[in-house]
DOMI-282310 format. One record per residue: residue in one letter; z, y, x of N, C-alpha, C, O in turn; residue number from 1. Coordinates in steps of 0.02 Angstrom, whole numbers, plus 32768, in hexadecimal, padded with zeros to 4 digits. Atoms other than C-alpha are relative to their C-alpha. Last residue first. Example, Ala and Ser with C-alpha at 12.3 -4.5 7.8 and 13.67 -1.06 7.14 Angstrom:
BEGIN
S_7FFD_7FC5_7FD6_8165_7FCB_82AC_8025_8037_7FD9_802D_806E_7FF2_2 $
A_8000_7FC5_802D_8186_7F1F_8267_8000_803C_802D_8021_803B_8061_1 $
This chain:
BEGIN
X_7FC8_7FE0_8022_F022_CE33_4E78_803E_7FEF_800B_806C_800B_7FEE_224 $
X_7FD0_8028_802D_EFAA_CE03_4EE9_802B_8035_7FF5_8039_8069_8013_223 $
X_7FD8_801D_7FE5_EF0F_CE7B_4F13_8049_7FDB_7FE9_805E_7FF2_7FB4_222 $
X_7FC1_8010_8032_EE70_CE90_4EBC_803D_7FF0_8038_802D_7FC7_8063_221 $
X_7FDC_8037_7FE4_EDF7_CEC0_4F43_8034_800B_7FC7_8051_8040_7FBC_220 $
X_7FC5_7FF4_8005_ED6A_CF40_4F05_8026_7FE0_8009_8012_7FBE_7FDA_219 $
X_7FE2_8044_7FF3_ECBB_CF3A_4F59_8055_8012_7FEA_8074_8036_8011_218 $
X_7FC8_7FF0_7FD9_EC49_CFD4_4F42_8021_7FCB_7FE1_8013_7FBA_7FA8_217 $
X_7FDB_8039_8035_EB92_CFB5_4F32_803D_8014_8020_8040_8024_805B_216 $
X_7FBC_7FF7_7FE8_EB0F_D042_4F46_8033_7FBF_7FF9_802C_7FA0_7FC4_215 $
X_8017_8019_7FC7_EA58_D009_4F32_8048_800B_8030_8054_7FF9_806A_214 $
X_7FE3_8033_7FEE_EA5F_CFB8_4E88_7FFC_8027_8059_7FE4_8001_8084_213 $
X_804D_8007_7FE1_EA08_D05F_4E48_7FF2_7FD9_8026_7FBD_7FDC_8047_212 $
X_8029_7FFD_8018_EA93_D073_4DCD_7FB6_7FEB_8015_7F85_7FDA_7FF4_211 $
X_8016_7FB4_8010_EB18_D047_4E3E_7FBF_7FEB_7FD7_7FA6_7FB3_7FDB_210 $
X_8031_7FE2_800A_EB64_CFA1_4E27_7FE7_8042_7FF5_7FEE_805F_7FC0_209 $
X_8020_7FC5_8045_EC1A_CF7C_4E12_7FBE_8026_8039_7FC6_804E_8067_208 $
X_802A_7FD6_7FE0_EC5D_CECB_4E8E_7FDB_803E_7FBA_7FC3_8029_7F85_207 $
X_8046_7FDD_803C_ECEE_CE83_4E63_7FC6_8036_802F_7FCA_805F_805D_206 $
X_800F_7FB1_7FE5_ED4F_CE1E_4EFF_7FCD_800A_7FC4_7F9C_7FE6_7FB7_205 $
X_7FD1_7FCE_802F_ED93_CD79_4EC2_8003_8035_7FF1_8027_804F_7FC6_204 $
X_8014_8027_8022_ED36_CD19_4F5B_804E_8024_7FBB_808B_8029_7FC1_203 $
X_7FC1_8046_802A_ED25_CD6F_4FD3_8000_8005_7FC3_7FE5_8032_7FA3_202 $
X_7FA7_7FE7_8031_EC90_CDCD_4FE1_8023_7FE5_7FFD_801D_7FB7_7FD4_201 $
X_7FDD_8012_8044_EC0B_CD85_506C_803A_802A_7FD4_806F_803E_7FED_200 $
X_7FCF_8037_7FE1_EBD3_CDD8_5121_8003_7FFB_7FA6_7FF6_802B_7F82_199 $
X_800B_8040_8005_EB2C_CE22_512C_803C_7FD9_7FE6_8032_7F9D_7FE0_198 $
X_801A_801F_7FC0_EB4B_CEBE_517C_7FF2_7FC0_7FFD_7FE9_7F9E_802F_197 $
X_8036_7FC4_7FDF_EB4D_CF40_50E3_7FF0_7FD3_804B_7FC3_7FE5_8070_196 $
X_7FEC_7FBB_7FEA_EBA8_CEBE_5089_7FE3_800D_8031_7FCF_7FE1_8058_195 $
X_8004_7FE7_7FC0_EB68_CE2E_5030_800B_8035_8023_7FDB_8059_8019_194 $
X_8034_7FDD_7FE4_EB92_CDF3_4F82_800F_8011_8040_804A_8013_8051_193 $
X_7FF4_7FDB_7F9E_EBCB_CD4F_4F49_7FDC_803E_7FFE_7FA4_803F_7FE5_192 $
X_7FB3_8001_7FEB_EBEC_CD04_4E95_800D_801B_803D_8044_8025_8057_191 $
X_7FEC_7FB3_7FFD_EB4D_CD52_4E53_8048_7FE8_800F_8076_800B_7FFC_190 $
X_7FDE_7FCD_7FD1_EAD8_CD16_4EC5_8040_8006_7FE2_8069_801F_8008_189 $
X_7FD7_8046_7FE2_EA95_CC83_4E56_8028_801E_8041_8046_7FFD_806B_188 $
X_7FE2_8014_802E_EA1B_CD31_4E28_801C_7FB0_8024_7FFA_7F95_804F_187 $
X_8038_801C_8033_EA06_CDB6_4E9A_8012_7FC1_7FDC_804F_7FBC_7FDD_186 $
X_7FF3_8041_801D_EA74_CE30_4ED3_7FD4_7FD6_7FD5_7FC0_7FE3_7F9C_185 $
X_8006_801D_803C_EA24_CEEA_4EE4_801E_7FA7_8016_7FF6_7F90_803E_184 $
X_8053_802C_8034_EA1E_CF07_4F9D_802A_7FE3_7FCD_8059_7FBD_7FD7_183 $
X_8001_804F_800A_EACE_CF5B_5005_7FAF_800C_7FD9_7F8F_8040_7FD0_182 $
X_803E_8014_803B_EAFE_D008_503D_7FFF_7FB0_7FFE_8022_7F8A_801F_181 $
X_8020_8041_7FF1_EBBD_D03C_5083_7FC6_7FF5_7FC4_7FCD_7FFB_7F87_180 $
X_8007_8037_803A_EBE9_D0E9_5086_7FD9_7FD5_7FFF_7F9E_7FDF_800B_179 $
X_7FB2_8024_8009_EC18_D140_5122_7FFC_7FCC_7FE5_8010_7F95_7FF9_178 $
X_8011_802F_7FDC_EB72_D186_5132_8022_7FC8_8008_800F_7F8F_8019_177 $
X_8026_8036_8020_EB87_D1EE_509C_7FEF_7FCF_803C_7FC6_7FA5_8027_176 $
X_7FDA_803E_8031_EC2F_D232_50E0_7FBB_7FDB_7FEE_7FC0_7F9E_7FF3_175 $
X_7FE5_8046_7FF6_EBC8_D25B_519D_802F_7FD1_7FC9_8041_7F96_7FD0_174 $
X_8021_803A_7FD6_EB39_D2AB_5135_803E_7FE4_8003_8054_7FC3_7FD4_173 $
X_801A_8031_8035_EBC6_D31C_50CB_7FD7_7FC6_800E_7FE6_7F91_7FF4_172 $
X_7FE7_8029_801D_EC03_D355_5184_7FFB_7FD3_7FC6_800C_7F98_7FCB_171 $
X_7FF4_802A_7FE8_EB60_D382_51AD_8042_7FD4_7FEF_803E_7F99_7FE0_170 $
X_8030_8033_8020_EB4A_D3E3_5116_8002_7FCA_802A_7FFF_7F94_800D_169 $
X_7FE6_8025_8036_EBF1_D444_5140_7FC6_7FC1_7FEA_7FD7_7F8B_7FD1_168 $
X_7FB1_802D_7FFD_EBCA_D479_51E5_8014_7FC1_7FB6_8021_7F85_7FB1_167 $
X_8023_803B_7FD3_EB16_D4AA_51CE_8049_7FC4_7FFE_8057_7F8A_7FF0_166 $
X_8021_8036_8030_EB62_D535_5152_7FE1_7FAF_8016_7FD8_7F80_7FEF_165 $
X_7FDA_802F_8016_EBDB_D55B_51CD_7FE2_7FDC_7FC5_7FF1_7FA7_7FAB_164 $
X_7FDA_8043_7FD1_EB5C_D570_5248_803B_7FEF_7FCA_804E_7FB4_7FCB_163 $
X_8026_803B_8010_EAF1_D5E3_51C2_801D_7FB2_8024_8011_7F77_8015_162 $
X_7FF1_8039_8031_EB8E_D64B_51BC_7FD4_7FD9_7FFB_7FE6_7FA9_7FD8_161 $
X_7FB9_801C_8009_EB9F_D684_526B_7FF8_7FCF_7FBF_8002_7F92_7FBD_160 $
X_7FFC_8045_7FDC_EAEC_D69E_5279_803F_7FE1_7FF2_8042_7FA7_7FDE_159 $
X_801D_803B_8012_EAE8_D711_51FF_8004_7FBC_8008_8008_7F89_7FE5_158 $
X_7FD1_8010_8030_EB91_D772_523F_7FD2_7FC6_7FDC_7FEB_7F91_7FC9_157 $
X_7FCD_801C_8004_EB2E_D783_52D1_8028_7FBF_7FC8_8032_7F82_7FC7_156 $
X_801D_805A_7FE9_EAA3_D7A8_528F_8015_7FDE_800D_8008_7FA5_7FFC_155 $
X_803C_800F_8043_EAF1_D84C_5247_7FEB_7FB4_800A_7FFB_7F84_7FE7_154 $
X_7FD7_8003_801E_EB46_D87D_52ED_8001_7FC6_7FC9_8019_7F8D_7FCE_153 $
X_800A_8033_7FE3_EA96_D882_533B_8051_7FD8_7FD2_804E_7F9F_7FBA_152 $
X_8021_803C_8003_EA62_D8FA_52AD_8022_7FBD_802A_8022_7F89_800A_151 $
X_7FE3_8015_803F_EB04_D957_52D0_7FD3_7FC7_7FD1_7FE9_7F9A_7FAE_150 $
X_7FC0_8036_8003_EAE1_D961_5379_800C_7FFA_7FB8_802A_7FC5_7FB0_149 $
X_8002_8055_7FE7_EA2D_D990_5359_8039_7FE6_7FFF_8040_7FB2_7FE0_148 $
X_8004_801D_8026_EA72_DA22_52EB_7FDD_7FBC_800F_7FDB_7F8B_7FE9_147 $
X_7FD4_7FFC_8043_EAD5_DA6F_535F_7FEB_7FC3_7FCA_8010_7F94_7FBA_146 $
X_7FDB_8039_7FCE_EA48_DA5C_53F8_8028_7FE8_7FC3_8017_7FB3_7FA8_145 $
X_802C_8037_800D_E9D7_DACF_5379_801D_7FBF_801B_800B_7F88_8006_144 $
X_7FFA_8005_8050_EA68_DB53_535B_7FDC_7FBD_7FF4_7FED_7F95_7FC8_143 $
X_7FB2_8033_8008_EA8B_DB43_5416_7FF7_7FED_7FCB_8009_7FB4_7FBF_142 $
X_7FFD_8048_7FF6_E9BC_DB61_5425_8056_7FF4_7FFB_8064_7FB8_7FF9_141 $
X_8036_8031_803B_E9B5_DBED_53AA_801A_7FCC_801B_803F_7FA8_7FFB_140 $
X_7FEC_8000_8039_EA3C_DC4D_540B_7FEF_7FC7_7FDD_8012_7F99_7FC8_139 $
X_7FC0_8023_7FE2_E9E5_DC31_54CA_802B_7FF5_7FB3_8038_7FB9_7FAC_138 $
X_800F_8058_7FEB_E95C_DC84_547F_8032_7FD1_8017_802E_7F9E_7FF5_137 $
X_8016_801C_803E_E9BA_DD14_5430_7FCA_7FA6_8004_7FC4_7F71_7FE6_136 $
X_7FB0_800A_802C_EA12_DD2E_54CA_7FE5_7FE5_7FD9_7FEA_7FA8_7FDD_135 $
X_7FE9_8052_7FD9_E966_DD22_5537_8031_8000_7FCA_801E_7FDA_7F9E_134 $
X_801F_8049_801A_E925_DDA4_54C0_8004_7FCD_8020_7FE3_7F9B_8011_133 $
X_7FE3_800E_805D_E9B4_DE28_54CA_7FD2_7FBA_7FF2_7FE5_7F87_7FD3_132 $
X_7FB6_8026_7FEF_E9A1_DE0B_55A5_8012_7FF8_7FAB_8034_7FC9_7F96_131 $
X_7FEE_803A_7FF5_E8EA_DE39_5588_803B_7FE0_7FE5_803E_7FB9_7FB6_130 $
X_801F_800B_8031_E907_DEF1_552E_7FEF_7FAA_8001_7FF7_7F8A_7FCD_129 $
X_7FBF_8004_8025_E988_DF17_55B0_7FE6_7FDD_7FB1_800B_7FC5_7F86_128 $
X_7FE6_8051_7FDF_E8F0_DED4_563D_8047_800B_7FCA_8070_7FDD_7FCC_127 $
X_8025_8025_801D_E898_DF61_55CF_8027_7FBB_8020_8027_7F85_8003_126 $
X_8002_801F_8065_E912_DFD5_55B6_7FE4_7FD0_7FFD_7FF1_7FAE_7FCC_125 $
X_7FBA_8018_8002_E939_DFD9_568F_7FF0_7FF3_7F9E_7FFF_7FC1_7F7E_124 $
X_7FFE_804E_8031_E87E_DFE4_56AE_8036_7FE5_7FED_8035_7FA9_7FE2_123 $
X_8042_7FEF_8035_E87F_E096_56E7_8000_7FCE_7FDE_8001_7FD3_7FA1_122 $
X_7FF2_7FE1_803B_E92F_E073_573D_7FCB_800B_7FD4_7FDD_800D_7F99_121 $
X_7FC5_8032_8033_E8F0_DFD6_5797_8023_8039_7FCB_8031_8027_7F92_120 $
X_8023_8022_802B_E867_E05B_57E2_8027_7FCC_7FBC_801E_7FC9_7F7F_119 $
X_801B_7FC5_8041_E8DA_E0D2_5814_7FCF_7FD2_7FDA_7FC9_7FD7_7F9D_118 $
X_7FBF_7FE4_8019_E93B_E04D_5881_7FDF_8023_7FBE_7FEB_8017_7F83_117 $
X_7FF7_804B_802D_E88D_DFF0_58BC_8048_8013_7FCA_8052_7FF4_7F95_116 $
X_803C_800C_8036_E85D_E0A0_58F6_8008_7FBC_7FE3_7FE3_7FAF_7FB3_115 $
X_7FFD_7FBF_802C_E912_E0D1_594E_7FBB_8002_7FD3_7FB9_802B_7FA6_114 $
X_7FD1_7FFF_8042_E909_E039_5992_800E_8024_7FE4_8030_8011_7FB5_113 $
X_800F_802B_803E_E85A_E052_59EA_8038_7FEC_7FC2_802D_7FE4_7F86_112 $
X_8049_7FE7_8026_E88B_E0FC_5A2E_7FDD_7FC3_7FC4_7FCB_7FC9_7F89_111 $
X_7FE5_7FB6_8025_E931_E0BE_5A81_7FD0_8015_7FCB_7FE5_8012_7F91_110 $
X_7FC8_801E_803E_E8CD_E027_5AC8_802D_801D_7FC4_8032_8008_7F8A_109 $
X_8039_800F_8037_E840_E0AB_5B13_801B_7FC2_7FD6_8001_7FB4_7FA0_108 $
X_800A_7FC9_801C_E8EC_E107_5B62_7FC1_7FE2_7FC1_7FC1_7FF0_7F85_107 $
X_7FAE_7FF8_8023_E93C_E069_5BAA_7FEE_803C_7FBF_800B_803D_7F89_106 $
X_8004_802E_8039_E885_E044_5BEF_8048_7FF8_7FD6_8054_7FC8_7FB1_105 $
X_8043_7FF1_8005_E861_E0DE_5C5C_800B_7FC5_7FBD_7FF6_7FD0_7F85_104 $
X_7FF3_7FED_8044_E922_E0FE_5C80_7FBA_7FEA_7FC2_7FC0_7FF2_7F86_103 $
X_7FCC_8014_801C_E92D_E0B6_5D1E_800E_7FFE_7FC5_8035_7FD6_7FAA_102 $
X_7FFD_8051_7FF9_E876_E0CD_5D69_803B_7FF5_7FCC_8027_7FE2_7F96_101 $
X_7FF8_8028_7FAC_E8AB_E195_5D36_7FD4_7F9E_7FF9_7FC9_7F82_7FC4_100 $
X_7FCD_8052_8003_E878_E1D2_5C8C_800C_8002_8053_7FEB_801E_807F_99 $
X_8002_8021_7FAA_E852_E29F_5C71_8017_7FB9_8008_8051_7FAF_7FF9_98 $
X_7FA9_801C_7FE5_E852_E2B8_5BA8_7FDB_7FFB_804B_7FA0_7FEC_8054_97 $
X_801B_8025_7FBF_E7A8_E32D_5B72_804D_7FEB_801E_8077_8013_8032_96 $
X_7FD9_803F_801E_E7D2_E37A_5ABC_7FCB_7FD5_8036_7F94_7FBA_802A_95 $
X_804B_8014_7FFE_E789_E410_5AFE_7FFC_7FBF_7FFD_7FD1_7FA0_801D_94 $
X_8029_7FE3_801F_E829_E45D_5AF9_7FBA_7FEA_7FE9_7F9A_8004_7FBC_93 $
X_7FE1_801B_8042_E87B_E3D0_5B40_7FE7_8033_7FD6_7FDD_801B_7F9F_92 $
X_8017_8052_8016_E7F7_E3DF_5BD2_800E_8002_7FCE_7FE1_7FFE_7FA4_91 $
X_8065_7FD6_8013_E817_E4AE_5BDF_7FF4_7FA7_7FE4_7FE9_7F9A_7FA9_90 $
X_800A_7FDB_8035_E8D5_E477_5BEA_7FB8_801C_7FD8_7FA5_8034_7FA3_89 $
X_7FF7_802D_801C_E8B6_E406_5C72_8019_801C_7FB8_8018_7FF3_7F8B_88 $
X_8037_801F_8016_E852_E47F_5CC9_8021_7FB9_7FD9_7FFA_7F8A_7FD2_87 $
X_8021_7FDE_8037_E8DF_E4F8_5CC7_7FB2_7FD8_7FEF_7F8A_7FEA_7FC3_86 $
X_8005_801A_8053_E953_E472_5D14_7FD0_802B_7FDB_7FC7_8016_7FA2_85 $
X_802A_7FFD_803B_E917_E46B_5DAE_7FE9_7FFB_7FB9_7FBA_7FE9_7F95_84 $
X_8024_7FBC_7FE7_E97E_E464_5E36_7FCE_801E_7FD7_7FB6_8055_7FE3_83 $
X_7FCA_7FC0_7FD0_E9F3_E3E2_5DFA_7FE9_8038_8014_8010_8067_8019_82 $
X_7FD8_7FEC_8029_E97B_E387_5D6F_8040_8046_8010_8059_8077_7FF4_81 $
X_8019_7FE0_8040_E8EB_E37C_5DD5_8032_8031_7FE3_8032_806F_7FE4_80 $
X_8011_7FC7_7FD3_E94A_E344_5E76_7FF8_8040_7FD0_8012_8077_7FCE_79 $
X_7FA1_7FC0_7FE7_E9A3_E2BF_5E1A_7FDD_803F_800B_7FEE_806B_7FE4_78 $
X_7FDE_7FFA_8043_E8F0_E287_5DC7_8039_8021_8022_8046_805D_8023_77 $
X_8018_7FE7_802C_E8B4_E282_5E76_8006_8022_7FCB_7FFA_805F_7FCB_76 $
X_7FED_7FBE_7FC9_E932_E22F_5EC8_7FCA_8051_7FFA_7FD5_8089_8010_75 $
X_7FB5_7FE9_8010_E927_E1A7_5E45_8004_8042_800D_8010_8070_7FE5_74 $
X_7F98_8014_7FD1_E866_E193_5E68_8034_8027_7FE1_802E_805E_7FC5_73 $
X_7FF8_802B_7FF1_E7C1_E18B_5DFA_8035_7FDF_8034_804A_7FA8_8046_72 $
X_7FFE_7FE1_7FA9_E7D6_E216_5D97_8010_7FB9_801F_8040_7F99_800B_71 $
X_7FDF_803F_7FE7_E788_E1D0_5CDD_800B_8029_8048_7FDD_8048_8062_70 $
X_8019_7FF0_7FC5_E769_E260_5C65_802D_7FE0_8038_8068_7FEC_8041_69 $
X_7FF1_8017_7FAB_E774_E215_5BBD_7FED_801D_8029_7FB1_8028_8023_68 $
X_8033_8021_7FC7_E73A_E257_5B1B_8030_8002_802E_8059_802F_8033_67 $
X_7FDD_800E_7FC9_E794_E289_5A75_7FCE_7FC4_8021_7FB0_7F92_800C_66 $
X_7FE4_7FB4_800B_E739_E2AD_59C3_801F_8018_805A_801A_8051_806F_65 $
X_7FB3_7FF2_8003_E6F3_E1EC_59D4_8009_8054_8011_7FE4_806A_803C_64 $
X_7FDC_800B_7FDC_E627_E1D2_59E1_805F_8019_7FF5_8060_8055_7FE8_63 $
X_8014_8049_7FB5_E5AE_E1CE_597C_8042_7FF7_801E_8063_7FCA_8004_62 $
X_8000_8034_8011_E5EC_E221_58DB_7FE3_7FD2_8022_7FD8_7F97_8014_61 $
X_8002_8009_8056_E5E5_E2CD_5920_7FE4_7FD1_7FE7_7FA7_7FD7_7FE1_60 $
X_8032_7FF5_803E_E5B4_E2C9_59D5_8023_7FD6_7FBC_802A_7F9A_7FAE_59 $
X_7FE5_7FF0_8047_E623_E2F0_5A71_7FCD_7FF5_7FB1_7FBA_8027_7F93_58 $
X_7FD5_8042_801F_E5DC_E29C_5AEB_801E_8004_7FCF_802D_7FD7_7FA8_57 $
X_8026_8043_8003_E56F_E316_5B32_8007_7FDB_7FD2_7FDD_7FCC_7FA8_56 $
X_8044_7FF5_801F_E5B7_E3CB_5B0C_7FD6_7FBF_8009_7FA1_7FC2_7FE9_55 $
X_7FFD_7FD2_8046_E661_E3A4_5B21_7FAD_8002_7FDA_7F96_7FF0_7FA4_54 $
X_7FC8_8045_802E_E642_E32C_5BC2_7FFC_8020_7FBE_7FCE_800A_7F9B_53 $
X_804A_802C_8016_E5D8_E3B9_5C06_8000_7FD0_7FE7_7FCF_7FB8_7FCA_52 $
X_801D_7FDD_8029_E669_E44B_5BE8_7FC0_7FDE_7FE4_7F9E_7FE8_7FB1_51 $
X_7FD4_8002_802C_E6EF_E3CD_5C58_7FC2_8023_7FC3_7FBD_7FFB_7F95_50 $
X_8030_803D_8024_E656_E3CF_5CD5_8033_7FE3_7FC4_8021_7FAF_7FA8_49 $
X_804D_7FFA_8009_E646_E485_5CDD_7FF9_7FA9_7FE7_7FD2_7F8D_7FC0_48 $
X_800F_7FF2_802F_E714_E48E_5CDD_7FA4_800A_7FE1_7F94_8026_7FAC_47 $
X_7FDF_8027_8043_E721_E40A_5D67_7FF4_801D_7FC0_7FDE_7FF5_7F97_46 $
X_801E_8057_801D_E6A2_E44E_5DD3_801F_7FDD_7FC1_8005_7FC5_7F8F_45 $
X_8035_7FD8_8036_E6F5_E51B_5DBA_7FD3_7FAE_8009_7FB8_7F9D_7FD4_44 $
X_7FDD_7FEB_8045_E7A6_E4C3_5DEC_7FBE_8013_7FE0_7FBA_8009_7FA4_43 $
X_7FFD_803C_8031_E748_E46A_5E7A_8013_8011_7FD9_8002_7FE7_7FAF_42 $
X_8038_801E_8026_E6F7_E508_5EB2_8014_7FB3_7FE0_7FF1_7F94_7FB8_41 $
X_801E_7FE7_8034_E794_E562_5EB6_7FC3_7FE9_7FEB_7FAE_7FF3_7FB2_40 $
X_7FCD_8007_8033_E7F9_E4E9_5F1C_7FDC_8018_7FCA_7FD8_7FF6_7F97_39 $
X_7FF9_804F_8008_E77D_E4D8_5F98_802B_7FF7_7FBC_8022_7FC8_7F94_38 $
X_8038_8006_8004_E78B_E59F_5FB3_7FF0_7FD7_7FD2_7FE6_7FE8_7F98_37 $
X_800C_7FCB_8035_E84B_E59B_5FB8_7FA6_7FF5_7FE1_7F9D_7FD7_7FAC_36 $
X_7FE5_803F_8045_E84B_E4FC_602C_7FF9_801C_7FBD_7FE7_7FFD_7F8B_35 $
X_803A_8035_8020_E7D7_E559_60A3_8013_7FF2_7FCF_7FEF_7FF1_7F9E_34 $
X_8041_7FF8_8038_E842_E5F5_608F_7FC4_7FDF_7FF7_7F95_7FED_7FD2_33 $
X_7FD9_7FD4_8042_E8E5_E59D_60B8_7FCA_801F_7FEB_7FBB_8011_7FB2_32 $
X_7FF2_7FBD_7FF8_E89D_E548_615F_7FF5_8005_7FBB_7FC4_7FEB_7FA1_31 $
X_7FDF_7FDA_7FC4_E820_E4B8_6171_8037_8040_7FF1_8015_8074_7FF1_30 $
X_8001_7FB8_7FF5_E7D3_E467_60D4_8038_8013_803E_8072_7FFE_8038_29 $
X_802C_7FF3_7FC9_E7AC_E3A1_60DC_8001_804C_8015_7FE1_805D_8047_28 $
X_7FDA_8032_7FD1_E81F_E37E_604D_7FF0_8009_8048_801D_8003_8072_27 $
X_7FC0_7FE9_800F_E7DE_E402_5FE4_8035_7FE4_8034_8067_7FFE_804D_26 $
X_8005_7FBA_7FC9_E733_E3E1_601E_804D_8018_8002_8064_8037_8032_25 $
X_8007_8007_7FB9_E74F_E331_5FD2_7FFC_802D_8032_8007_8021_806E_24 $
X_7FC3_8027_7FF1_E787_E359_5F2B_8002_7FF9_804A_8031_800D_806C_23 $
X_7FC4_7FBB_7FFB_E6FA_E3CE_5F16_8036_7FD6_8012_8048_7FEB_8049_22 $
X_8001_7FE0_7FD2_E688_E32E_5F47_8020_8034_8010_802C_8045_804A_21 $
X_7FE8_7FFF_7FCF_E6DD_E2C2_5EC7_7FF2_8011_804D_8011_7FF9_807D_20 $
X_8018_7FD6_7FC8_E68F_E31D_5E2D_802A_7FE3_8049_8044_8012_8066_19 $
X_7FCC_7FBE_7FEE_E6CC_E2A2_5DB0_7FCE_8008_804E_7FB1_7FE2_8074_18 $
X_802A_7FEE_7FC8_E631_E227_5D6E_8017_8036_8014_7FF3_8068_8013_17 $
X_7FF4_8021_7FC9_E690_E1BC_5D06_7FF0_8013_804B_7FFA_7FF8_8082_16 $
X_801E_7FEE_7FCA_E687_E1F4_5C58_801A_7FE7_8058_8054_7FD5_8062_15 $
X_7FFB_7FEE_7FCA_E6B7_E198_5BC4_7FE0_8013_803D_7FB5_7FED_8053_14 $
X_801F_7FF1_7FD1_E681_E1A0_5B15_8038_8005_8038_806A_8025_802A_13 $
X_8001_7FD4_7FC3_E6D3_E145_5AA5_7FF8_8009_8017_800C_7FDF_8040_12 $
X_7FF4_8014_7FBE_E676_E0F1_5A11_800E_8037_801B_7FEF_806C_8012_11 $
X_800E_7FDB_7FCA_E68B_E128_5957_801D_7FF2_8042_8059_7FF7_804F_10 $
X_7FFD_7FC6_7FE5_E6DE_E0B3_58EB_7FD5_8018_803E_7FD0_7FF6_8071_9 $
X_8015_7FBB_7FFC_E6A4_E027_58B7_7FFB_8036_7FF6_7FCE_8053_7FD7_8 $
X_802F_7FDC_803D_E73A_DFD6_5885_7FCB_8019_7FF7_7FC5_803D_7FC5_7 $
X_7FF2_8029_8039_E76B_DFB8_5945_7FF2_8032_7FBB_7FE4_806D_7FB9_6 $
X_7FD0_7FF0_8017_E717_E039_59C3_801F_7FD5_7FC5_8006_7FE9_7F90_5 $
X_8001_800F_804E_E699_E011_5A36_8055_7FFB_7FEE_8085_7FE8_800F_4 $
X_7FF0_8039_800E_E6A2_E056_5AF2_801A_8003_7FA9_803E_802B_7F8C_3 $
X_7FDF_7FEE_803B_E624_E0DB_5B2D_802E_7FB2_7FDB_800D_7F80_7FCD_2 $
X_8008_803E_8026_E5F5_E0F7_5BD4_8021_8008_7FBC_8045_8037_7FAC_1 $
């Protein structure tokens, strides 16, 4: 089978189809020169199908440089390795790893981080070439934040003074409100005039005329 490789990279071939009938005569052999025998045709199975893995699976920009050869028991793999190391030397030669069950996915994890690893170095200028233009983005906008606060600042201070300008005109309203109005005086009037609510002048009180009769201010002589 072949399992996909991050980045696309070249998928790994694994094989799966270990000779476990030599295995089995081996086990099933009688007496020191059955086991001998048994022994030698699984060493000459393994290296025929260690040589068909190489020559199958191996292909130049299909598939990964290194192939799998899956043994499907522990006791197996031990066996391999303890009695048999010259076919595990012929494998690594023939850039063929042996997995156990145990190792089968520890090993094709191994393989993918070591291609997401080399990959992040191939692209290491360019995510270094990013990280300069986030900075410089991130730059502009403090520079652009900067000069909103100082706009908002700014309006502030506007606002501030248009309230005291408000301030003061209202106060001028409540003095002109202050001041008492009256109607022109008319004639057989002119010993009395009327104040802003009706009521009479006493009687001795000068009265001085605004220009446009509409102000009148009331002055009280008082004793001497």
């Amino acid at each position: 089978c072949l399992v996909k490789m991050p980045n696309g990279a070249p998928a790994l071939a694994i094989d799966a189809k270990f000779p476990l009938e030599a295995w089995n005569a081996i086990r099933a052999a009688e007496g020191v020169d059955l086991q001998k025998v048994a022994a030698q045709a699984f060493r000459r199975d393994i290296e025929v199908h260690v040589r068909d893995i190489s020559e199958k699976y191996l292909i130049q920009g299909e598939t990964q440089d290194t192939a799998f050869m899956f043994v499907p028991s522990e006791s197996v793999f031990a066996e391999i390795h303890e009695n048999f190391e010259g076919i595990v030397h012929k494998a690594h030669r023939a850039r063929i790893v042996i997995v156990s069950p145990s190792l089968l996915m520890l090993s094709i994890q191994v393989i993918q981080a070591i291609l997401k690893d080399a990959r992040m170095r191939e692209q290491a200028h360019l995510i270094q070439g990013e990280v300069i233009r986030l900075m410089e983005d991130v730059s502009r906008l403090d520079e652009r934040v900067r000069k909103l606060q100082s706009h908002f600042g700014q309006s502030a201070k506007d606002i501030d003074d248009i309230l005291v300008s408000t301030s003061k005109v209202t106060k001028r309203g409540q003095k002109i409100e202050a001041l008492e109005f009256g109607a022109q005086p008319t004639e057989g009037d002119a010993g009395s005039a009327e104040t802003t609510h009706g009521a009479k002048v006493e009687a001795g009180a000068r009265v001085a005329d605004s220009k446009t009769g509409q102000l009148r201010l009331r002055v009280v002589e008082g004793d001497d």
